[in-house]
Every structure is written in structure tokens, then in C-alpha cells.
C-alpha positions in Angstrom: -137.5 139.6 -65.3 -139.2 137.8 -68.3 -140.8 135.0 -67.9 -137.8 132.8 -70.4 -135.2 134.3 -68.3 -133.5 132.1 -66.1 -132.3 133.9 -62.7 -128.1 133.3 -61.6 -127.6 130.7 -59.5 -124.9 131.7 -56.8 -122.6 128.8 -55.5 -123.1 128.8 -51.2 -120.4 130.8 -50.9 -122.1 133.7 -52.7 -125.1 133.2 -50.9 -125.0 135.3 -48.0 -125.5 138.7 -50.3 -127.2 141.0 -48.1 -129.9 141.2 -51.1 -131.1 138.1 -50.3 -132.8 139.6 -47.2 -133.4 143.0 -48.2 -136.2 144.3 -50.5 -134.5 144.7 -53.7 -137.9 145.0 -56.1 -140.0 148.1 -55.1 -139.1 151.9 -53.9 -141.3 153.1 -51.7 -142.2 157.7 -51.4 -143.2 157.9 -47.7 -141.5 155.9 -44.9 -139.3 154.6 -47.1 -136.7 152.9 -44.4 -139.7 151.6 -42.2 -141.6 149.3 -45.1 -137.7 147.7 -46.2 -137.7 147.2 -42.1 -140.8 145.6 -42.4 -139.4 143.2 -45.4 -136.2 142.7 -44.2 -135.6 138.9 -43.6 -132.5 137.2 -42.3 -132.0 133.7 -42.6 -129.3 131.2 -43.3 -128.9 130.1 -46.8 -126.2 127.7 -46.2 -129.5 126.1 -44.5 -131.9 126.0 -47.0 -129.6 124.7 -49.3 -128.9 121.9 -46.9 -132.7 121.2 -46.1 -133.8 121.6 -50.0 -131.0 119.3 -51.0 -132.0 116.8 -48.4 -135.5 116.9 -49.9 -134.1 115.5 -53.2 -132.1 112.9 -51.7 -128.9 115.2 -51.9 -126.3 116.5 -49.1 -127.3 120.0 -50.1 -128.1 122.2 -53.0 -125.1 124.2 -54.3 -126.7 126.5 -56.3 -129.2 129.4 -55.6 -131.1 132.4 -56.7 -133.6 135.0 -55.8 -137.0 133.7 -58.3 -139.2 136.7 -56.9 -140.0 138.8 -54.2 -143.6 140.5 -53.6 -144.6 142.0 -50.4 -145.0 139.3 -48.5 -142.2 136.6 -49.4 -139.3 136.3 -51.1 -138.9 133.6 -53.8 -135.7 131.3 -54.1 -134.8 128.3 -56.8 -132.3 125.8 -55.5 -130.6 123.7 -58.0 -128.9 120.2 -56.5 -125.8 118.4 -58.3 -128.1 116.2 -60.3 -129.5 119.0 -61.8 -133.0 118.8 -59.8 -134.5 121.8 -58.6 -137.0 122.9 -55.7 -138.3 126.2 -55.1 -138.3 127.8 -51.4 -140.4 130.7 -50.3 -139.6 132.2 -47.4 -142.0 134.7 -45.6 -141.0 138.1 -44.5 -142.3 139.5 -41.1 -144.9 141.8 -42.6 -146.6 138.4 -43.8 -148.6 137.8 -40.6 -148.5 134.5 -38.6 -147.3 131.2 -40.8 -150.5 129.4 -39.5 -152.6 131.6 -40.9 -150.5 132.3 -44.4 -150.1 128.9 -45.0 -153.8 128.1 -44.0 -155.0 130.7 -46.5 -152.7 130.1 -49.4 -154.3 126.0 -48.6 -157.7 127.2 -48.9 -157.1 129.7 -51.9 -155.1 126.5 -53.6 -158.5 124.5 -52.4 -160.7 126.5 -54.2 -158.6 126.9 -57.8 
């Protein structure tokens, strides 16, 4: 995806696409089926889009979209009614423990 490209926003009920919790963005020659295992993470979107949308003052956000994945997250945009957005990464279990993720990402963000 190009940087000007926008990603598709899917309405709620389009949400719970399997791709959204499969590793859709690299192919792998050994082991294949164990490293998608290792980045294969299930969650609710119906939930994120309620919590993002209460973040903007909203009762949810209808709209959302895969951004990016990488190894170790997966990258969504959420779009509210208003027409705000808010971006949600969401760690996949190869990522290690969230307190020390989030700790380094802090530090790494300290020292830019």
C-alpha cells in the first residue's frame, strides 16, 4: 500500500473477516503454519470500535480497516460518525509481554 492510499473502511458488520486476525502480509518457506500460529490474533472488533468511539466522545466507531501489520502488531484505523479518526494497534502473541512492549516503544519514543 502507498503511502496516498487510503485503506477500506468496513461498516461493524463486516468486521469480523477472519483477515483481521490472520497474517495477511508475509509468506513465510519453513514452518510456514507455525509463524501465522504465532501471529494469529482474535479479538472483538465490535469492541474496539465501541472503546475507540468512546475515546472521541462517540457511541462507537462504525467504520474500520486494517492500516498495517508487521511482525509484531497489526495496525487498525477507526473512523467515528463525525468523521474523526483514531488509530488502534493491537499486539499479536509473538510480541512478548505488553509491559515490556509498551515500556520499550515509551523509551524508544523517549529518546526520538
Amino acid at each position: 500500500m502507498s503511502v496516498s492510499s487510503r485503506p477500506h473502511l468496513f461498516t461493524s458488520s463486516q468486521a469480523l473477516n477472519e483477515e483481521f486476525f490472520r497474517n495477511t502480509s508475509r509468506r513465510w518457506i519453513f514452518y510456514e503454519t507455525n509463524r501465522l500460529n504465532e501471529r494469529y490474533v482474535k479479538f472483538r472488533p465490535t469492541e474496539l470500535q465501541r472503546i475507540a468511539g468512546e475515546a472521541m466522545q462517540q457511541a462507537h466507531c462504525p467504520d474500520i480497516a486494517m492500516l498495517a501489520e508487521g511482525g509484531f502488531n497489526k495496525v487498525f484505523i477507526l473512523r467515528a460518525k463525525n468523521g474523526r479518526e483514531v488509530i488502534a494497534r493491537i499486539p499479536t502473541p509473538i510480541a512478548g509481554l505488553a509491559y515490556y512492549t509498551t515500556a520499550s516503544e515509551v523509551a524508544t519514543m523517549g529518546f526520538l
